[in-house]
N, C-alpha and C positions, 0 to 999 in steps of 0.2 A: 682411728682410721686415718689413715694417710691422704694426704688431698693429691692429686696431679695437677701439674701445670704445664699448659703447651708451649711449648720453646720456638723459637725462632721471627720470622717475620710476622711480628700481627699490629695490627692497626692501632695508630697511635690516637690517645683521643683530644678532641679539641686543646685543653688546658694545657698540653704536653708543650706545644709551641714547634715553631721550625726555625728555632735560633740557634747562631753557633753555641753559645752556651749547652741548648737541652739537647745537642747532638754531640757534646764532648761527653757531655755525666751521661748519658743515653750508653755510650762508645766504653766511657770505664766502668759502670754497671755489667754492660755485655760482656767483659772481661772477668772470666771466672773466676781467676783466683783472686783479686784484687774485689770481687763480688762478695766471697767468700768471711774474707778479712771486714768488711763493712758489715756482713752479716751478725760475724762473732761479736764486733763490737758495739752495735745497736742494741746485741742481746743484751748482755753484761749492763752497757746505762740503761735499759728498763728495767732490768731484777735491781739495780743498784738503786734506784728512783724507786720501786715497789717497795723496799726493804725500809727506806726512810719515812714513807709514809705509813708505814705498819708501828715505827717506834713513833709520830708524834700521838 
């Protein structure tokens, strides 16, 4: 089963911050295809970290 998630303006929570920093990674996060790319590659290093810990 597929989860949804609601898009767009939603409240940010305390720990988020209101620094320029958590509003640039905020800003290329929201940037879909460069979202996209971070996506693919997170995946890859935990299958690739999962598979290491399967061989020790």
């Amino acid at each position: 089963m597929a989860a949804s998630f609601e898009e767009g303006n939603l409240e940010r929570p305390n720990w988020a911050g209101e620094t320029n920093l958590s509003r640039l990674v905020g800003a290329l996060i929201g940037f879909k295809p460069l979202y996209s790319l971070l996506k693919l590659g997170a995946r890859q290093v935990l299958i690739r970290y999962c598979l290491e810990g399967v061989g020790d």
